[in-house]
C-alpha positions, -999 to 999 in steps of 0.1 A, spaced: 138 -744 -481 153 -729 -452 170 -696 -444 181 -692 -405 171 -661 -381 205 -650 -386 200 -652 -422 169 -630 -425 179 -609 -391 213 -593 -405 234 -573 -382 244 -543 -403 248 -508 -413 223 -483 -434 210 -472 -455 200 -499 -477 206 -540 -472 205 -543 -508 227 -514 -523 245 -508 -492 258 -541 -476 255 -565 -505 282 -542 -522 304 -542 -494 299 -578 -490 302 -585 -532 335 -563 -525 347 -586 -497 341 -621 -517 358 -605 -549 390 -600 -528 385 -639 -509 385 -649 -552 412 -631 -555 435 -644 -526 421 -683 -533 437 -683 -563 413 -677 -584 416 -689 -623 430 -660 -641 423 -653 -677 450 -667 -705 476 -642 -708 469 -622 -679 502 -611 -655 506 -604 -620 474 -588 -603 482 -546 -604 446 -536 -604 404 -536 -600 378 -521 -611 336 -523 -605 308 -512 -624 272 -510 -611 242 -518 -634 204 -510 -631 191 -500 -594 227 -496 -582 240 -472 -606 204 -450 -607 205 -451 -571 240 -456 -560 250 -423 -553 222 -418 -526 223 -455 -509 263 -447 -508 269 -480 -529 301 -463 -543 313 -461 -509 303 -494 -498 323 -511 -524 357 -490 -518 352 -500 -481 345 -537 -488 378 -531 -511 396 -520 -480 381 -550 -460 351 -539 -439 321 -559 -435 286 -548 -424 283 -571 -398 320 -551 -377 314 -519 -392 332 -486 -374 323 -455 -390 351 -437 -376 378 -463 -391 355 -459 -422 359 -427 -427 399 -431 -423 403 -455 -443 384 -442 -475 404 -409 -473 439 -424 -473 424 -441 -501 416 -411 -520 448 -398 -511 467 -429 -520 446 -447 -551 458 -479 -539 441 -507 -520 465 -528 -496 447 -557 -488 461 -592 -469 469 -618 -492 473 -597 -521 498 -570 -540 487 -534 -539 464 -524 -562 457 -495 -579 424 -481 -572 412 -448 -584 380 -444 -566 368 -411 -583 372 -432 -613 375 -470 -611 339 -474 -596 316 -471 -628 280 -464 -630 265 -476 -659 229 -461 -667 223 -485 -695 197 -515 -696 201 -536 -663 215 -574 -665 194 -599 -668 188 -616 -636 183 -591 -611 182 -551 -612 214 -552 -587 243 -559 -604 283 -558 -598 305 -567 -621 340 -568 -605 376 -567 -630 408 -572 -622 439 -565 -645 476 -576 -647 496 -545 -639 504 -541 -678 461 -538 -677 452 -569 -694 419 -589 -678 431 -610 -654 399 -620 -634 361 -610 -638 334 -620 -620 293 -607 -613 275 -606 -584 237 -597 -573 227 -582 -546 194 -595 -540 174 -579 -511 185 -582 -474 221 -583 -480 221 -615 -498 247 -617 -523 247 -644 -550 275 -650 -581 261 -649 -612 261 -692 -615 243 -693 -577 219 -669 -592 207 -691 -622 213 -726 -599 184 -713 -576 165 -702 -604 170 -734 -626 156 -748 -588 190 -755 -568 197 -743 -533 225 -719 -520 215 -740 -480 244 -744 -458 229 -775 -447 208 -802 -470 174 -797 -474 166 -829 -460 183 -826 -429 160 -799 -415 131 -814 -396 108 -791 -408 119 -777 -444 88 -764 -449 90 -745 -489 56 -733 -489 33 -716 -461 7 -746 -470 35 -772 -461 42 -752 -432 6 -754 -421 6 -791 -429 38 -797 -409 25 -778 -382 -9 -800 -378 6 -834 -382 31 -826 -359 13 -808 -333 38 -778 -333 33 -738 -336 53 -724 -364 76 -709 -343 86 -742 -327 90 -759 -361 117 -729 -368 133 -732 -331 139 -769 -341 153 -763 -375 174 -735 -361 190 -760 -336 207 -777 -367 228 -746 -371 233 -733 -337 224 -759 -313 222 -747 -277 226 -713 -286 191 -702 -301 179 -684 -279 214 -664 -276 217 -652 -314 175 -639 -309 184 -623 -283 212 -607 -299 190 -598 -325 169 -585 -308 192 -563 -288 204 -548 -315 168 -541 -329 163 -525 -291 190 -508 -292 185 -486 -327 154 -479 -318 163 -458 -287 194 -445 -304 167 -431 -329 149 -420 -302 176 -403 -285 189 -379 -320 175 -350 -335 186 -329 -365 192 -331 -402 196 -367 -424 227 -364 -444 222 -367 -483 211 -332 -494 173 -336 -485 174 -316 -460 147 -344 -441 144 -335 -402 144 -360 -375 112 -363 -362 112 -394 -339 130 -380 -309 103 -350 -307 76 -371 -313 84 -397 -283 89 -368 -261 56 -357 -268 41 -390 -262 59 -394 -226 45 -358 -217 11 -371 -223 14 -400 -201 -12 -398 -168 -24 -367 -184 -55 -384 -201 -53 -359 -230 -39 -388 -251 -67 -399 -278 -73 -439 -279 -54 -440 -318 -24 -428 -293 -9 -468 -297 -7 -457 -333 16 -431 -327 38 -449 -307 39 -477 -332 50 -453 -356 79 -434 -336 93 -465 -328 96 -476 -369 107 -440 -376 135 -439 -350 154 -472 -367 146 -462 -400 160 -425 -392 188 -445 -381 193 -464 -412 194 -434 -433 218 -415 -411 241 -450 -415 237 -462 -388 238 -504 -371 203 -519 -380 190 -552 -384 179 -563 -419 138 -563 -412 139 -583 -436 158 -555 -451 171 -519 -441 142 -502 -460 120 -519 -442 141 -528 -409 115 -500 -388 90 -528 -392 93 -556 -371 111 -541 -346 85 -514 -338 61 -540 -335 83 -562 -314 86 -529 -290 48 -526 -289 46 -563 -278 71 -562 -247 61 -526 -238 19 -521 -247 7 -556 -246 -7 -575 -217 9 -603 -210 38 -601 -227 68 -623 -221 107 -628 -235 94 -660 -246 68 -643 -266 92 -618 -279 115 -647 -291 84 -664 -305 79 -632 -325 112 -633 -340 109 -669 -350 79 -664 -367 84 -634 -383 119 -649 -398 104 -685 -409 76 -659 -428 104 -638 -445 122 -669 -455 91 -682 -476 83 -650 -492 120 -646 -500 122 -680 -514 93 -682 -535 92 -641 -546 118 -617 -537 125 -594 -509 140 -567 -535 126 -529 -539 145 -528 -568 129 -558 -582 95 -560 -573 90 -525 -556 80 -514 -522 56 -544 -517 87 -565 -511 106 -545 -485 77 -531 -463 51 -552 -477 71 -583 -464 79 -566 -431 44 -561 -424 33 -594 -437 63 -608 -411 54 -585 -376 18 -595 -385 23 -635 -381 49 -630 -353 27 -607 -332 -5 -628 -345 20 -659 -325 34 -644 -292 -5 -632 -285 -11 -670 -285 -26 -674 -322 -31 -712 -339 -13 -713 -366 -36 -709 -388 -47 -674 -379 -4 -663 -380 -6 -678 -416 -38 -658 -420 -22 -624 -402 6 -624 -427 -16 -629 -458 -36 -598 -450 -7 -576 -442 12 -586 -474 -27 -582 -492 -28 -549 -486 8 -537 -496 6 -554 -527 15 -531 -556 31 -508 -535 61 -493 -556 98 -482 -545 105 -446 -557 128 -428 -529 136 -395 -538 175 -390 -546 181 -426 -537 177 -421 -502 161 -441 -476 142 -409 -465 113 -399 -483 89 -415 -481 103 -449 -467 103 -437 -429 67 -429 -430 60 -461 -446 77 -482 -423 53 -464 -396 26 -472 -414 35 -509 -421 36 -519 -380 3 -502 -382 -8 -522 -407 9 -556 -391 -12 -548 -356 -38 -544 -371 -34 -575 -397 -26 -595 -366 -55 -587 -345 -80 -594 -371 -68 -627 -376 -71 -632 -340 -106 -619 -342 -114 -652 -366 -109 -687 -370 -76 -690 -393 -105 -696 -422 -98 -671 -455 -105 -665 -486 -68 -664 -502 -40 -681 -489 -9 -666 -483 7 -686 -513 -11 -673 -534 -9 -636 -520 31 -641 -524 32 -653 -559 6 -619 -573 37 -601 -552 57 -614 -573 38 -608 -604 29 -578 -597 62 -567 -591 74 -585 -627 48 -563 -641 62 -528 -622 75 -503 -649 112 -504 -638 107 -464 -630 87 -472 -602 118 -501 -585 140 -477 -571 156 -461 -601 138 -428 -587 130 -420 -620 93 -422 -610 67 -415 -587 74 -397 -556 114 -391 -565 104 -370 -598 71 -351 -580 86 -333 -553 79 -296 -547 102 -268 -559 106 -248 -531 
């Protein structure tokens, strides 16, 4: 099993990984069908036009996680990675004006997208509770090309045969299994790799990563980590109103200010690192729901996460280095990858437990390794922080990445430092491992009424006050 930093790190735009850019990416691969020549149905014409319905998580929530609009821009040909807002915003109006999509490689098609983007509130497919289902017609409107995709957490998109390949126990790797020096499947593996090998996790990852991008590891961390840096002092530097009807007020830009007028004044109390913890997750995840460039964390309801911890590293720690940062990142991506692999990363399939439950388990083990833990204790961090999210369920209210997942990211760096220094306190020895811990995720979340997996039709989204 291996997924790469770049996998689990993704460069773009809010407010949700899963219902935002897996749309626009589903959109994107649709259209690459399309021009490759894909096999129409018997009978069908020349292409004229498309359609997409959402099912289960994406329809209930679509309209706040703007999933509609994600798929008419993925129709038009942006990708999350190269998003613009401001050609965004042109190009969806001429569409609206215009009902047709002109895309390379293809004849125009018609597009109504006040009508030919369908929610459908019925039962949810089968194998995932985010799913597309993309139709071309002939332009005399007979089928001429169907085809369903998932949208499984973090931006990962899968077609509907990937989807039951992995499941039936195949892999979607860009590179054999075997070819990785350390295809570790399993954080006992990992641990047992580690030992006979005499590597920290993170150097296991470094190595595996150099498969994909040879000399230019440390680069693409870097980058990532750049762009982590960088959200969170745009978040830092905006106030007002998130968009979506809520009404929510930035608080993260009047909070830091705050916290630098305390400075040398010794009026701060010693819980003070929690605060800063906090407004560093709230500024990126006030970013992600205003749209904004964010880093899959290891998604964008969770993406406050890891970065605030990786902030509280370079900035509150002593001793802290860039190697240690990079460490952090490694770690913290090689943890995501096994929780992902072996349970799911998905709010709307297992809950919250999964987003910011797998953040925190990630900051935990990669803070637990740049402050010079074995590997034992990082395996030990993330087991507590994922411990004591489990259950934890995804209810935003409206659909939007607002209430109350800014506050919960905040709390889940707290949770991470905290995870990560009581490992560090001990010997790596514990009661469950974090195998285990990931699979009662998983269960738990298969258990999860489906009102409680971001359908907000439970929980926090239907007990709000009325004034």
């Amino acid at each position: 099993m291996f997924l790469s930093i770049t996998d689990v790190f993704k460069i773009g735009v809010g407010p949700s990984s899963s219902h935002t850019m897996g749309p626009m990416t589903a959109a994107a691969l649709f259209l690459a069908d399309l021009r490759g020549g894909a096999e129409r149905i018997p009978g069908a014409g020349d292409l004229g036009a498309v359609t997409v319905t959402l099912h289960g998580s994406l329809a209930f929530t679509g309209k706040g996680h703007a999933t509609d609009r994600a798929v008419r821009l993925g129709l038009l040909g942006m990708e999350p990675a190269t998003f613009d807002a401001d050609i965004a915003e042109a190009l969806d109006a001429e569409l609206h004006a215009k009902k047709t999509i002109l895309a390379d490689g293809l004849p125009p098609l018609r597009f109504d997208p006040d009508k030919d983007v369908i929610f459908d509130y019925g039962p949810a497919l089968d194998l995932h509770a985010n799913a597309l289902v993309f139709r071309a017609f002939d332009t005399g409107g007979r089928p001429y090309y169907t085809q369903t995709y998932y949208s499984v957490g973090g931006g990962f998109v899968m077609t509907e045969a990937e989807l039951r390949a992995e499941r039936d126990g195949g892999t979607t790797a860009r590179t054999p299994e075997h070819a990785y020096p350390y295809a570790f499947a399993t954080a006992r593996e990992m641990l047992a790799m580690g030992e006979a090998s005499s590597k920290s996790i993170a150097q296991m990852k470094r190595a595996n990563e150099a498969l994909i991008h040879g000399g230019d590891v440390d680069a693409k961390i870097d980058a990532i980590w750049a762009a982590m840096d960088d959200c969170i002092d745009r978040g830092l530097a905006t106030d007002g109103i998130l968009p979506g009807g809520l009404n929510v007020r930035r608080r993260a830009r009047a909070i830091h200010d705050k916290l630098l007028a305390e400075r040398g004044t010794n009026q701060a109390q010693p819980h003070v690192a929690n605060d800063w913890m906090s407004v560093y997750a709230m500024a990126v995840n006030e970013e992600n729901a205003a749209g904004g460039k964010v880093v899959t964390s290891p998604t964008n309801g969770a993406a406050g996460v890891v970065p605030a911890v990786g902030r509280y590293y370079r900035d509150h720690c002593v001793g802290a280095t860039s190697q240690g940062l990079r460490d952090l990142l490694l770690t913290a991506a090689a943890i995501g990858g096994l929780i992902k692999h072996n349970a799911s990363i998905s709010g709307a399939e297992v809950g919250c437990q999964g987003e910011v439950g797998s953040a925190a388990a990630m900051a935990a083990a990669g803070l637990c390794a740049a402050l010079g833990g074995t590997n034992a204790q990082i395996e030990n961090a993330a087991e507590i922080a994922l411990e004591h999210h489990l259950g934890m369920t995804c209810d935003p209210a409206a659909g939007l990445v607002q209430v109350p997942c800014i506050e919960r990211n905040a709390l889940g760096a707290i949770k991470a430092v905290s995870a990560a220094s009581l490992a560090l306190r001990g010997d790596g020895a514990h009661f469950m491992p974090l195998d285990n811990c990931v699979q009662v995720m998983l269960e738990t979340g298969r258990e999860m009424d489906a009102k409680y997996k971001e359908t907000s039709t439970g929980g926090i989204a239907v007990n709000l006050p009325e004034c």
